[in-house]
C-alpha positions as CSV (number, residue, x, y, z in Angstrom):
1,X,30.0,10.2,-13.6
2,X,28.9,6.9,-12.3
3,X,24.9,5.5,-12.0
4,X,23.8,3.5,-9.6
5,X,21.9,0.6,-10.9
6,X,18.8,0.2,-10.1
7,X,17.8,-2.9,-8.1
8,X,15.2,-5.4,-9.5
9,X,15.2,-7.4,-6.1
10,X,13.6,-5.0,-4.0
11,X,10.7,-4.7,-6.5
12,X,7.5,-6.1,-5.1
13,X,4.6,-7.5,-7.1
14,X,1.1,-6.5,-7.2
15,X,-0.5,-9.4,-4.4
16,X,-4.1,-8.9,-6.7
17,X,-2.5,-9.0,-10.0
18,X,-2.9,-12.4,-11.9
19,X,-0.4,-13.3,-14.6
20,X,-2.7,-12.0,-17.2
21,X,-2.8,-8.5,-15.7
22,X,-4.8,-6.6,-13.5
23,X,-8.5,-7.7,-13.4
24,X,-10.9,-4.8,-13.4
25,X,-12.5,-3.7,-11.9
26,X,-10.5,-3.8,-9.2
27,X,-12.3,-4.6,-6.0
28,X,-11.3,-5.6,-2.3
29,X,-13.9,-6.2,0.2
30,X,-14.0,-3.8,3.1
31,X,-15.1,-6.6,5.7
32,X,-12.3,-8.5,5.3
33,X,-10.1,-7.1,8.1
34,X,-7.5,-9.5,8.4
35,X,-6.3,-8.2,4.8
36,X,-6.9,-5.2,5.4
37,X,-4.9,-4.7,8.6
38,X,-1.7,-5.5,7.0
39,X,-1.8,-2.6,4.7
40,X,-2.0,-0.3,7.0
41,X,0.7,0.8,9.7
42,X,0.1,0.0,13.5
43,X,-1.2,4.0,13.5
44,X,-4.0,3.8,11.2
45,X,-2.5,4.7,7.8
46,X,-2.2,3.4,4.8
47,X,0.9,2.2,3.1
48,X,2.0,3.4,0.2
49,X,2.1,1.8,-3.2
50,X,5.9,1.3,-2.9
51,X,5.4,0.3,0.5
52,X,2.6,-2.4,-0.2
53,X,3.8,-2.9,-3.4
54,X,0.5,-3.1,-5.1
55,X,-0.7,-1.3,-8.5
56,X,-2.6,1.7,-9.0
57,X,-6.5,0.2,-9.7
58,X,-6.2,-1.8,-6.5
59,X,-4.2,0.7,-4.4
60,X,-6.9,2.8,-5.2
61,X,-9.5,0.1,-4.2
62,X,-7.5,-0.6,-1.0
63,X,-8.1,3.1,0.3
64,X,-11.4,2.8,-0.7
65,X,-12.4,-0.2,1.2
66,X,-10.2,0.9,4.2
67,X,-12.4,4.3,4.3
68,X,-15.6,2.0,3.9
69,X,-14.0,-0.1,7.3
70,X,-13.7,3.1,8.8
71,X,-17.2,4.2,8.6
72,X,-19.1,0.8,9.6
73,X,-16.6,0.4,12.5
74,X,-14.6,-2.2,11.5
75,X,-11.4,-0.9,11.4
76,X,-10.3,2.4,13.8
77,X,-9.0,5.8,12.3
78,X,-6.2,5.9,14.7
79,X,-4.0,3.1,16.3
80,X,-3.8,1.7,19.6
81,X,-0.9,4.2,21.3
């Protein structure tokens, strides 16, 4: 039986992650909505980790702060359709 082998191309990197590691806490401000616009999808959701290709602290921190966005009005729960 024949494997498929895995690709290492289409593996993304963390874009909060230093070459040291992950910094914690992990935090991403919810005001900045430029950044925070392109991890979500032109509905409203978030992407996922393999999507975004970010780590588990800050995917973490990302839903958080989008949630945050959310409630102060800065972002909208659903897209523009």
């Amino acid at each position: 039986m024949i494997r498929k082998k895995l690709n290492r191309k289409g593996q993304k990197r963390c874009r909060f992650c230093t070459k040291e590691g992950c910094p914690r806490p992990a935090f991403i401000d919810f005001k900045d909505v430029a950044s925070l616009k392109k991890l979500m999808s032109p509905q409203g959701k978030i992407h996922s980790r393999k999507r975004s290709g970010t780590c588990a602290p800050f995917q973490r921190a990302i839903s958080s702060a989008i949630k945050r966005a959310r409630i102060m009005g800065l972002l909208p729960y659903v897209g523009d359709n």
